[in-house]
N, CA, C and O atoms as a Tripos MOL2 file, in Angstrom:
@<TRIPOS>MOLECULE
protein
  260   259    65     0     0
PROTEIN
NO_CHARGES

@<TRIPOS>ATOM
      1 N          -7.6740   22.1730  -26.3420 N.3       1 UNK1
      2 CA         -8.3360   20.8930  -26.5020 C.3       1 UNK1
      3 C          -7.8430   19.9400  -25.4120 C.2       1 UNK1
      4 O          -6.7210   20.1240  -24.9400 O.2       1 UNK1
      5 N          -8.5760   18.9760  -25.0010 N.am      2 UNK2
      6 CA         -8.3760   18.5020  -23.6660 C.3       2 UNK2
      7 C          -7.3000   16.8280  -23.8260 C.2       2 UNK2
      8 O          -7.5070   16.0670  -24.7720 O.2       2 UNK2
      9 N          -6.7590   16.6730  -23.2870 N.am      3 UNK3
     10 CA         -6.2780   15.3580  -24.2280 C.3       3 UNK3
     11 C          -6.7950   13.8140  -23.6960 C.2       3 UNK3
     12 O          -7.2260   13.9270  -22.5480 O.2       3 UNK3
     13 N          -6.8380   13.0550  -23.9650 N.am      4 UNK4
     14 CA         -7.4650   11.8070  -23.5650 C.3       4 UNK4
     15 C          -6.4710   10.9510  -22.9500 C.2       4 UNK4
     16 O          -5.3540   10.9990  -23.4640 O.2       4 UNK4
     17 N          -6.6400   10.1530  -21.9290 N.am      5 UNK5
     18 CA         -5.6360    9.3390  -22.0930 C.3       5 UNK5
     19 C          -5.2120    8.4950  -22.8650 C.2       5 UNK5
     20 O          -6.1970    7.8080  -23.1340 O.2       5 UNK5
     21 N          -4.3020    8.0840  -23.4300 N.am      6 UNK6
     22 CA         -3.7420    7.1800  -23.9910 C.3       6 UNK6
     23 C          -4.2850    5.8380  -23.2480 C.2       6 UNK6
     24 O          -4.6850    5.8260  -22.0830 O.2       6 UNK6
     25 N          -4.2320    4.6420  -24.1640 N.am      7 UNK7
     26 CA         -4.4110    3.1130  -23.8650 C.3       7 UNK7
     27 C          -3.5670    2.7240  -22.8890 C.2       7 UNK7
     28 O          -2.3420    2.6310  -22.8080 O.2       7 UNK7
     29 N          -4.7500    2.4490  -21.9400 N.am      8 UNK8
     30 CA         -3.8880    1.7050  -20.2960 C.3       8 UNK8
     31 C          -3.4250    2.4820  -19.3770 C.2       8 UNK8
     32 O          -2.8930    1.9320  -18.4120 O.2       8 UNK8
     33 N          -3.5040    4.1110  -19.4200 N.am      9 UNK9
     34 CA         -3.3600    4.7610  -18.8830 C.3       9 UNK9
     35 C          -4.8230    4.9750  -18.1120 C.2       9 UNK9
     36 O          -5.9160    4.8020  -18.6520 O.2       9 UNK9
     37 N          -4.5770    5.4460  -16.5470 N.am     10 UNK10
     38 CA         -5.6730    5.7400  -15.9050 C.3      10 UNK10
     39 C          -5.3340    7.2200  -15.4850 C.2      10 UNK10
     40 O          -4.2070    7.6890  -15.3260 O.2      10 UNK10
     41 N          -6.6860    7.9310  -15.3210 N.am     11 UNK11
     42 CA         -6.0520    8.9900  -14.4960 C.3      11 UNK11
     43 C          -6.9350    8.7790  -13.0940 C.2      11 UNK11
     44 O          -8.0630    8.4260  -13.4370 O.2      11 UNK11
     45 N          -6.8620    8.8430  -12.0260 N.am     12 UNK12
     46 CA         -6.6470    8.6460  -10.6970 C.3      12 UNK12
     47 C          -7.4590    9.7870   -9.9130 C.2      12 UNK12
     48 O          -7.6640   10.7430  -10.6620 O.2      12 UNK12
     49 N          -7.7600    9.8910   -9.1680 N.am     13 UNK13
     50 CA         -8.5090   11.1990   -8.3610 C.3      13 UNK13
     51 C          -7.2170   11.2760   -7.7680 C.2      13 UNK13
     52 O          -6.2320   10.5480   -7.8830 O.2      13 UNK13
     53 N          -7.4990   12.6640   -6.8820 N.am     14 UNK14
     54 CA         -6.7070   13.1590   -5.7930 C.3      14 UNK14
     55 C          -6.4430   11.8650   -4.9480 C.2      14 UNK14
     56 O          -5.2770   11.4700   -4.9720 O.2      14 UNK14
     57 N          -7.1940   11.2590   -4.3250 N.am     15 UNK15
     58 CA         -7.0910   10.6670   -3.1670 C.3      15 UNK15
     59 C          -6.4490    9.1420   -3.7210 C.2      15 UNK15
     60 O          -5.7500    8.4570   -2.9750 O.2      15 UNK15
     61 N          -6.8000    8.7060   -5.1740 N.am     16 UNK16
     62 CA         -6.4440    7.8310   -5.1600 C.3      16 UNK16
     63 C          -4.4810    8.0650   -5.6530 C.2      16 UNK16
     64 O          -3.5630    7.2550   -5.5310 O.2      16 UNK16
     65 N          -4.4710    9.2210   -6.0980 N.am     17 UNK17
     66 CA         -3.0930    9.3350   -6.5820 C.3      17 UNK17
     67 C          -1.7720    9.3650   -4.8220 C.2      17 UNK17
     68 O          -0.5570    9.1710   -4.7860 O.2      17 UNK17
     69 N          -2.6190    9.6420   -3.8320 N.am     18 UNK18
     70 CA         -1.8810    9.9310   -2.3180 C.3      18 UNK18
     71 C          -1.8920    8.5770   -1.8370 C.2      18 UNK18
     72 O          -0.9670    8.2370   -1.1010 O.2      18 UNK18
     73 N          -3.2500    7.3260   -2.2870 N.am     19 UNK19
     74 CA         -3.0330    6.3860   -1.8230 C.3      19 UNK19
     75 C          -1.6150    5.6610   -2.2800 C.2      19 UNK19
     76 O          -0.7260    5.2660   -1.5250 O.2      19 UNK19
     77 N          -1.6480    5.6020   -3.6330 N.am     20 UNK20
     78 CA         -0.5890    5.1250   -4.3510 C.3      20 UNK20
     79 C           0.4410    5.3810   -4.0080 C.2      20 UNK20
     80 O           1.1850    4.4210   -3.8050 O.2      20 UNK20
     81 N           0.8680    6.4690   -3.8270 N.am     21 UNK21
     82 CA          2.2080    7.2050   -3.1870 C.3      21 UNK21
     83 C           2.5890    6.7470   -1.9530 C.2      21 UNK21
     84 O           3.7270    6.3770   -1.6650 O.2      21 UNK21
     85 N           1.4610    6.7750   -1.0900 N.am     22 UNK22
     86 CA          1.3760    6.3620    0.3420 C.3      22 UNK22
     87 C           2.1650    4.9160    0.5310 C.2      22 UNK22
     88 O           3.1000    4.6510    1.2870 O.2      22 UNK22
     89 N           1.3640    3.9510   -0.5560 N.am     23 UNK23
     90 CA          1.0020    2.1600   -0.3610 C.3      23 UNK23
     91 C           2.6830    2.1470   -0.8380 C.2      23 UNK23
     92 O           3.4120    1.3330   -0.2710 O.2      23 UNK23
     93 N           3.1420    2.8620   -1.6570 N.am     24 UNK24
     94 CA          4.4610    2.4970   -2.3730 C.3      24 UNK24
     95 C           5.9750    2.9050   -1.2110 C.2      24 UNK24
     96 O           7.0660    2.3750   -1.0000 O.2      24 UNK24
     97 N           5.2260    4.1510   -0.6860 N.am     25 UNK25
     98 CA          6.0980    4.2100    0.2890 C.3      25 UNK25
     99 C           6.5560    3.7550    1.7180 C.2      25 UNK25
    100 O           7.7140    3.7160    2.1310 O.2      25 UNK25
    101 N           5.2290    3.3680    2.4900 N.am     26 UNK26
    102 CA          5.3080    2.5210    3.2370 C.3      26 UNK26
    103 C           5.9880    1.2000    2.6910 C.2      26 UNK26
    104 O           6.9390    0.7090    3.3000 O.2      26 UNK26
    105 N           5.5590    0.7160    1.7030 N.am     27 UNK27
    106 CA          5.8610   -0.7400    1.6260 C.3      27 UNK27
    107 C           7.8090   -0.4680    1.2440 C.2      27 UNK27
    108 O           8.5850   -1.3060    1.7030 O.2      27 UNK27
    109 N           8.0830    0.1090    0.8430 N.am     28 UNK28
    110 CA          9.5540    0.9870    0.7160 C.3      28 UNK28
    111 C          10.5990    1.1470    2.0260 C.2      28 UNK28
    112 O          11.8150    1.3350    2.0250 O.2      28 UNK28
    113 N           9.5550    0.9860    3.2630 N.am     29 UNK29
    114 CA          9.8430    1.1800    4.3030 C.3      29 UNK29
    115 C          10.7220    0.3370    5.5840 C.2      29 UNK29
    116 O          10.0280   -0.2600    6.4070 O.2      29 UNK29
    117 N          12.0430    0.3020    5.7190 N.am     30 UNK30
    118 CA         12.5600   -0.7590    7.0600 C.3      30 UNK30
    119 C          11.2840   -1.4640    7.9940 C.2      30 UNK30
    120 O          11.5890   -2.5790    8.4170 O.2      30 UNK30
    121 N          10.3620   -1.1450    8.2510 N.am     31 UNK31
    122 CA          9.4490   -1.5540    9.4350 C.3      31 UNK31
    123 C           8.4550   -2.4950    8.7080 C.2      31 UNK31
    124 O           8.2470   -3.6040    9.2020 O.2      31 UNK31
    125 N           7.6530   -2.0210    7.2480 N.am     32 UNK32
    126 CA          7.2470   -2.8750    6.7440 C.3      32 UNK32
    127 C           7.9430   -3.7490    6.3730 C.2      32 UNK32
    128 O           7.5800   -4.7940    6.9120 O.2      32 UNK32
    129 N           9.0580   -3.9440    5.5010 N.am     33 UNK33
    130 CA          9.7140   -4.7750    5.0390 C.3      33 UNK33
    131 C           9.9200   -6.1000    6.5480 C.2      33 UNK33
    132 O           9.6700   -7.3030    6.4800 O.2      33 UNK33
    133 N          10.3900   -5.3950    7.6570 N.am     34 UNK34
    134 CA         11.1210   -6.0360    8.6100 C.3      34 UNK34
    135 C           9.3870   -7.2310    9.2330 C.2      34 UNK34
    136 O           9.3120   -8.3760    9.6780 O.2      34 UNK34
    137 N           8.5890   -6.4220    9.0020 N.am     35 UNK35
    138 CA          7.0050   -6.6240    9.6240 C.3      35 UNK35
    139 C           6.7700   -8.2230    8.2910 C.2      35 UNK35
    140 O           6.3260   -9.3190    8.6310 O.2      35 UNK35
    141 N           7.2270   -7.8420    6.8270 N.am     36 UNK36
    142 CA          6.6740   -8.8380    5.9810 C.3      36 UNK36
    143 C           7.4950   -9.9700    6.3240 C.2      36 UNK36
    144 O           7.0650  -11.1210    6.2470 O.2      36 UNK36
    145 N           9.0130   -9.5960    6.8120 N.am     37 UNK37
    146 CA          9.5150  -11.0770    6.5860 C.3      37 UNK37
    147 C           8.9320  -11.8010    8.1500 C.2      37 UNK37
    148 O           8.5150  -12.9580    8.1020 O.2      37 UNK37
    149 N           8.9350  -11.2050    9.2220 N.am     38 UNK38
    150 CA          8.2800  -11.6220   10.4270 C.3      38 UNK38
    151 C           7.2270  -12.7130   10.0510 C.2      38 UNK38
    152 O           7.2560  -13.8680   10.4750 O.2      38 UNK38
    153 N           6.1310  -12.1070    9.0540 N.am     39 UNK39
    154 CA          4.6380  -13.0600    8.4450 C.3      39 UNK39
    155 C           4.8100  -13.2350    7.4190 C.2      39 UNK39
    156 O           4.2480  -12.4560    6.6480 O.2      39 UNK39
    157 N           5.4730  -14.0880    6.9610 N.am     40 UNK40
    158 CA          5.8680  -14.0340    5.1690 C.3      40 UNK40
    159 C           5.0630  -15.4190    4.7860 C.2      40 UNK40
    160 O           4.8670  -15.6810    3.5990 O.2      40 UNK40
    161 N           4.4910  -16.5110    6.0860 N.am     41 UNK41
    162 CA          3.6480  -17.7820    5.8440 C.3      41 UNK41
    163 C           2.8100  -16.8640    5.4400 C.2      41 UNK41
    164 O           2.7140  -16.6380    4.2330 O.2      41 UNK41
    165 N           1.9480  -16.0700    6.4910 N.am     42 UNK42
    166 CA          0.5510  -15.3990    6.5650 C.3      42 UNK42
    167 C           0.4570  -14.5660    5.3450 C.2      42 UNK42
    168 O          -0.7580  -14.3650    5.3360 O.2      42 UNK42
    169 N           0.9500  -13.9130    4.2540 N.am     43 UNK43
    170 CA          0.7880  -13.0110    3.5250 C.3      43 UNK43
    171 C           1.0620  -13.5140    2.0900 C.2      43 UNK43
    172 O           1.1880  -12.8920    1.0350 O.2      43 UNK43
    173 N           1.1130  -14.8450    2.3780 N.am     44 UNK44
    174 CA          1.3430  -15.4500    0.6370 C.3      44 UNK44
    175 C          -0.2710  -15.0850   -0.2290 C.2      44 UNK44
    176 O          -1.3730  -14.9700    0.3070 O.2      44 UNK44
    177 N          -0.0330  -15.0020   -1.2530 N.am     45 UNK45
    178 CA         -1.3040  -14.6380   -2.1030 C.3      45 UNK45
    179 C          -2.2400  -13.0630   -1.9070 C.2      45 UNK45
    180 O          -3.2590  -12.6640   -2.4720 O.2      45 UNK45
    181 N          -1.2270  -12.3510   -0.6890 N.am     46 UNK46
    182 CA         -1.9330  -11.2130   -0.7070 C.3      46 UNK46
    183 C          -1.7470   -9.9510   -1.3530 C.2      46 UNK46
    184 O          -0.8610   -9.2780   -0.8250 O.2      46 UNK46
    185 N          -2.1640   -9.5660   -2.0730 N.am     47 UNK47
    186 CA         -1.6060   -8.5890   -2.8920 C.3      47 UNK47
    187 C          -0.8910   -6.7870   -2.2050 C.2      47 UNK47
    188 O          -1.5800   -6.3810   -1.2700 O.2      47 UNK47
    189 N          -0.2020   -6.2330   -2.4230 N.am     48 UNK48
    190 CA          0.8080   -5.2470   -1.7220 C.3      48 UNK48
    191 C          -0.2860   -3.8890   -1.0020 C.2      48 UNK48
    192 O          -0.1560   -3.0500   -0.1110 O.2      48 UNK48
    193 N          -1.5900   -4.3610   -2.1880 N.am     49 UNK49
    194 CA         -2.5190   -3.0460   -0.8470 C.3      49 UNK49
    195 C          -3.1150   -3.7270   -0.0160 C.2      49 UNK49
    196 O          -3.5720   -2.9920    0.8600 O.2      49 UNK49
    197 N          -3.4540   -5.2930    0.2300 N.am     50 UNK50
    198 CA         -4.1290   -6.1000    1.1390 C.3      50 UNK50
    199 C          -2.6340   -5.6980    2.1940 C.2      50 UNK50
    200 O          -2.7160   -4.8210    3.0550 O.2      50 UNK50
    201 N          -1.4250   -6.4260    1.9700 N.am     51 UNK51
    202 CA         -0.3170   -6.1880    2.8410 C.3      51 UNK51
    203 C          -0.0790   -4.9960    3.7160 C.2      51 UNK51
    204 O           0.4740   -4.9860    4.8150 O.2      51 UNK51
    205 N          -0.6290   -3.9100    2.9920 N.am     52 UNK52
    206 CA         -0.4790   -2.8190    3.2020 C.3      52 UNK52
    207 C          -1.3760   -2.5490    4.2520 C.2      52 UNK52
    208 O          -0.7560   -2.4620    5.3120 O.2      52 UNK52
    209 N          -2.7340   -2.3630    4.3970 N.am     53 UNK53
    210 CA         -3.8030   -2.4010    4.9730 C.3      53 UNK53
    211 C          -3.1610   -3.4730    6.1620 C.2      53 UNK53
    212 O          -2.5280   -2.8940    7.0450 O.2      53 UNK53
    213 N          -3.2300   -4.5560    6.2480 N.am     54 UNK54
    214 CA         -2.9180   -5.0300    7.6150 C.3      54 UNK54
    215 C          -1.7700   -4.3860    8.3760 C.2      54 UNK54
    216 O          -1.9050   -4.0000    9.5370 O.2      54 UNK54
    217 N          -0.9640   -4.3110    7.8890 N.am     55 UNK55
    218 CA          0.5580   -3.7860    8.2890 C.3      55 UNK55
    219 C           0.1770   -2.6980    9.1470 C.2      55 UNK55
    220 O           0.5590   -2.6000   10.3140 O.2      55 UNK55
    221 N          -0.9670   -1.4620    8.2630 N.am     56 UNK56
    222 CA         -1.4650   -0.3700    9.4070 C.3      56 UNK56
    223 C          -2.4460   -0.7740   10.0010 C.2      56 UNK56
    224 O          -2.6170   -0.0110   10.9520 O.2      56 UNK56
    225 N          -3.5520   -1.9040    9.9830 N.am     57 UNK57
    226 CA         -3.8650   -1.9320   11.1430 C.3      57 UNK57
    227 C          -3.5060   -2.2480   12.0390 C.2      57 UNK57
    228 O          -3.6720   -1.6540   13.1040 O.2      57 UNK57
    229 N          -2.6470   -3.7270   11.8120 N.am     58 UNK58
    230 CA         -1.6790   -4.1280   13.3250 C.3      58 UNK58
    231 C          -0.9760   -3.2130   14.0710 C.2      58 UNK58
    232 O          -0.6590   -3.3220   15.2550 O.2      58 UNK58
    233 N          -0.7120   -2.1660   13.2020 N.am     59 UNK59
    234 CA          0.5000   -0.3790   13.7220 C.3      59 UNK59
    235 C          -0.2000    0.3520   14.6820 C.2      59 UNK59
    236 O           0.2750    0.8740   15.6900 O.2      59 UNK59
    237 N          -1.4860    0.3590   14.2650 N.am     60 UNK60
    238 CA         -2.4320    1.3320   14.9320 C.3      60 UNK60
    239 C          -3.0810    0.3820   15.9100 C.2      60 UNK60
    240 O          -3.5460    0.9990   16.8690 O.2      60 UNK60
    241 N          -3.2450   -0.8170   15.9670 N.am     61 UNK61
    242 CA         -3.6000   -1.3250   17.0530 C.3      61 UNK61
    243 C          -2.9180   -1.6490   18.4690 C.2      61 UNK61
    244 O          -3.4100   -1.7710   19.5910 O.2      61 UNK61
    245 N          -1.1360   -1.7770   17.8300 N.am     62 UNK62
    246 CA         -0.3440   -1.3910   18.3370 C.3      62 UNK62
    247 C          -0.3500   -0.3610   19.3730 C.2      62 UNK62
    248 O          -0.4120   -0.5710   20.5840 O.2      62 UNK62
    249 N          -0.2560    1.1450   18.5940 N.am     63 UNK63
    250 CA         -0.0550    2.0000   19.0980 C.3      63 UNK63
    251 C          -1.7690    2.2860   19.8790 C.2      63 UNK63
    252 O          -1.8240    3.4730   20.2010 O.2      63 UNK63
    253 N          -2.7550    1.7330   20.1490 N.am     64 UNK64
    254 CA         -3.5980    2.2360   20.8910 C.3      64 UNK64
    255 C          -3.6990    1.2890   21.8460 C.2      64 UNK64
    256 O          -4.8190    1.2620   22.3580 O.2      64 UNK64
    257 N          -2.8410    0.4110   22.3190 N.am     65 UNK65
    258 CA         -2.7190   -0.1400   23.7640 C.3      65 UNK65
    259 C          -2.2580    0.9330   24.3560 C.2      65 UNK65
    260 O          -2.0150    0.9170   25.5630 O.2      65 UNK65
@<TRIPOS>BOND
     1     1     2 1
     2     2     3 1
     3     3     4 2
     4     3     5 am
     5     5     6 1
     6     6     7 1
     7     7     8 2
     8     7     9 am
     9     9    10 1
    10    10    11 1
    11    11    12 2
    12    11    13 am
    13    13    14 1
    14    14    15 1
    15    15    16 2
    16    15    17 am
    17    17    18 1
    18    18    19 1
    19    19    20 2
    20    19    21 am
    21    21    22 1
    22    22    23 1
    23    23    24 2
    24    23    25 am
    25    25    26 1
    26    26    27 1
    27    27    28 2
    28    27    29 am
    29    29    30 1
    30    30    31 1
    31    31    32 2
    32    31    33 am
    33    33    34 1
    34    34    35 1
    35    35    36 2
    36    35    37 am
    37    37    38 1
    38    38    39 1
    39    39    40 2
    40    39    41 am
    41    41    42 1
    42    42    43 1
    43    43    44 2
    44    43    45 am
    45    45    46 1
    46    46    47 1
    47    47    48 2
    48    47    49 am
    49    49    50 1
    50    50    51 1
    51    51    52 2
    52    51    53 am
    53    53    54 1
    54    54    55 1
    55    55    56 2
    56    55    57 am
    57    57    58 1
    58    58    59 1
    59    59    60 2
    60    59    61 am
    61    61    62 1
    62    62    63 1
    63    63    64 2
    64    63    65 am
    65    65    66 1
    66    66    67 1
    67    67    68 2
    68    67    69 am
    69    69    70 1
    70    70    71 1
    71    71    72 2
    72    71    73 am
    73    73    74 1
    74    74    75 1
    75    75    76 2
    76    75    77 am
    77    77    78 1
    78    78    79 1
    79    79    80 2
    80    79    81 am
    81    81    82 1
    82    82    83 1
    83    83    84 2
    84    83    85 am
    85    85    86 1
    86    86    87 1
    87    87    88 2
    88    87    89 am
    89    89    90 1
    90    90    91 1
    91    91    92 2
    92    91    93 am
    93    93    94 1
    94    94    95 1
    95    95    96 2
    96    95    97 am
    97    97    98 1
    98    98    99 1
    99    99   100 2
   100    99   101 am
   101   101   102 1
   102   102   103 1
   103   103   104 2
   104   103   105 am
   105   105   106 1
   106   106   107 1
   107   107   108 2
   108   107   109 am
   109   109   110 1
   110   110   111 1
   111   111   112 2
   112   111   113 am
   113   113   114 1
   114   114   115 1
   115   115   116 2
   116   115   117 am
   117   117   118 1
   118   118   119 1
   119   119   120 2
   120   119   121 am
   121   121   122 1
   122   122   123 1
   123   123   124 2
   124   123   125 am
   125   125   126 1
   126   126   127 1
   127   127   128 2
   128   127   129 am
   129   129   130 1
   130   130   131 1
   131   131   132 2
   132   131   133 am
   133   133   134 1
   134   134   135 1
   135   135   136 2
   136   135   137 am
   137   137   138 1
   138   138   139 1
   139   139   140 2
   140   139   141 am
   141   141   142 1
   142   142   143 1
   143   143   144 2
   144   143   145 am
   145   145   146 1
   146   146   147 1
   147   147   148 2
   148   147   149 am
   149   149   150 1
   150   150   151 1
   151   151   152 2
   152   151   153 am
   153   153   154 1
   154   154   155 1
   155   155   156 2
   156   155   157 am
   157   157   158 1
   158   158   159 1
   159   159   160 2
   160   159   161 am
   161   161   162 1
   162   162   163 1
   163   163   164 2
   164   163   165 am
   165   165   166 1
   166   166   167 1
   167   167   168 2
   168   167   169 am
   169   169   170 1
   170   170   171 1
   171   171   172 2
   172   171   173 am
   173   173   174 1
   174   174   175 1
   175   175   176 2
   176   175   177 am
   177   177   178 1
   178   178   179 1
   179   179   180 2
   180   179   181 am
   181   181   182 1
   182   182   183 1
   183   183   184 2
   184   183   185 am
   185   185   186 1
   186   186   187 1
   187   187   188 2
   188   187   189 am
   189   189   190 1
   190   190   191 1
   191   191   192 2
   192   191   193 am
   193   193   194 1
   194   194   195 1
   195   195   196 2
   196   195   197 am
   197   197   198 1
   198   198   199 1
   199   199   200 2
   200   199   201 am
   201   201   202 1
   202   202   203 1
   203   203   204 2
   204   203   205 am
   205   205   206 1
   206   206   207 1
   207   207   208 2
   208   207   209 am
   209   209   210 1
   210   210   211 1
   211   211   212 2
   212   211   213 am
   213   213   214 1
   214   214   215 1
   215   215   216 2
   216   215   217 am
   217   217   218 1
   218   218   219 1
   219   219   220 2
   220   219   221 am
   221   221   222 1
   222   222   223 1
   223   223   224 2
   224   223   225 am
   225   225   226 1
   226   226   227 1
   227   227   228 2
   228   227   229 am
   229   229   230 1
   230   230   231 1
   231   231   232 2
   232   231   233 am
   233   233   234 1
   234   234   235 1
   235   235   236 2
   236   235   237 am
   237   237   238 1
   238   238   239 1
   239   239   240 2
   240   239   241 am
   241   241   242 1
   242   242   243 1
   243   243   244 2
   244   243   245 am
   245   245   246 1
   246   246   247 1
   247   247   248 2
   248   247   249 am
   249   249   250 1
   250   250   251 1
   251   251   252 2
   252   251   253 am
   253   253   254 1
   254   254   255 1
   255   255   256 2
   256   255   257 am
   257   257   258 1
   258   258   259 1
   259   259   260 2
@<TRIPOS>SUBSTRUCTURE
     1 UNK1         2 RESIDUE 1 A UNK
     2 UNK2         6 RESIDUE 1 A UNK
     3 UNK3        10 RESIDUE 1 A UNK
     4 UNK4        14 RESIDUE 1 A UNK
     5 UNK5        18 RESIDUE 1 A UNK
     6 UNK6        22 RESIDUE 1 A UNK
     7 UNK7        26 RESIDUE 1 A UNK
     8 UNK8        30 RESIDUE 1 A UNK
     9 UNK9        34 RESIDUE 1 A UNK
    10 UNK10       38 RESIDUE 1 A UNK
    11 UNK11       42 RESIDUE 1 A UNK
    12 UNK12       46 RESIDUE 1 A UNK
    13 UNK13       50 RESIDUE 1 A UNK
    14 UNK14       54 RESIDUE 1 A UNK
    15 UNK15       58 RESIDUE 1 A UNK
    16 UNK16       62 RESIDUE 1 A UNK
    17 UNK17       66 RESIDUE 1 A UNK
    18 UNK18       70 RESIDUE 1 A UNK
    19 UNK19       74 RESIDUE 1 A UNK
    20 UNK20       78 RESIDUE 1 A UNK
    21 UNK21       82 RESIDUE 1 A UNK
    22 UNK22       86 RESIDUE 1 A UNK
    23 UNK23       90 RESIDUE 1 A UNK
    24 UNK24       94 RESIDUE 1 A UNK
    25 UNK25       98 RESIDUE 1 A UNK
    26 UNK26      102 RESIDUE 1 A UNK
    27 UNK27      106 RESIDUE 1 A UNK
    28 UNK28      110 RESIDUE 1 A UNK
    29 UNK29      114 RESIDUE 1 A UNK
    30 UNK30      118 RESIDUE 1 A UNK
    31 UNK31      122 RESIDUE 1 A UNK
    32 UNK32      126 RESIDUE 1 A UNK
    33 UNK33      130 RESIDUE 1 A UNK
    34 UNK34      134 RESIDUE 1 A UNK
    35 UNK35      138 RESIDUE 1 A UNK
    36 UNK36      142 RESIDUE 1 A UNK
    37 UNK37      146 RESIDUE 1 A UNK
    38 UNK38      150 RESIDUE 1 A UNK
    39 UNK39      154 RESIDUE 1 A UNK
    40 UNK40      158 RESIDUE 1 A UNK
    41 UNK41      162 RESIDUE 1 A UNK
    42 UNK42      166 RESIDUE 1 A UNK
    43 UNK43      170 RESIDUE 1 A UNK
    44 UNK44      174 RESIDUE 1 A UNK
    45 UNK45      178 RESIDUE 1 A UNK
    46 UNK46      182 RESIDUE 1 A UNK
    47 UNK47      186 RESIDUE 1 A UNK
    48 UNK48      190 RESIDUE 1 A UNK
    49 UNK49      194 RESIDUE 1 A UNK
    50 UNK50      198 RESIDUE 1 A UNK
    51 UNK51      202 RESIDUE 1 A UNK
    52 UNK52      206 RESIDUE 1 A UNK
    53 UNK53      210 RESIDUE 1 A UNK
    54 UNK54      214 RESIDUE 1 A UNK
    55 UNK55      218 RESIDUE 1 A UNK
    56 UNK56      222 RESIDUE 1 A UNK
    57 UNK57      226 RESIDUE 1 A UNK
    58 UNK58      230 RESIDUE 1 A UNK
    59 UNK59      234 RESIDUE 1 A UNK
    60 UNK60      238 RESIDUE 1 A UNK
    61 UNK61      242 RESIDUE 1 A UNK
    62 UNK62      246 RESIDUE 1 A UNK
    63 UNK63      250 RESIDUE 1 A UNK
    64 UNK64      254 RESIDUE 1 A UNK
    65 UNK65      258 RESIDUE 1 A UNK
């Protein structure tokens, strides 16, 4: 028999369970951390996957000069 989740529990796809892992570990990270306090005016009210998302695009824009 299959079980349901319990209340408030989600279950997640593949991709969203790697994002999670991903967003938690980067943000876990010396470079982000060092990157948030750098913009800590600019990032008030943004929530840790908005943070997250800029952090790699500025990285990758970075790295394609």
């Amino acid at each position: 028999m299959a079980q349901t989740p319990a209340y408030g529990e989600r279950q997640l796809s593949p991709d969203s369970e790697i994002w999670y892992s991903l967003k938690y570990a980067i943000a876990a990270s010396s470079g982000f951390q060092r990157w948030q306090l750098e913009r800590d005016a600019q990032l008030q009210g943004l929530r840790l996957e908005q943070q997250v998302q800029r952090y790699l695009r500025e990285t990758l824009e970075t790295l394609a000069y």
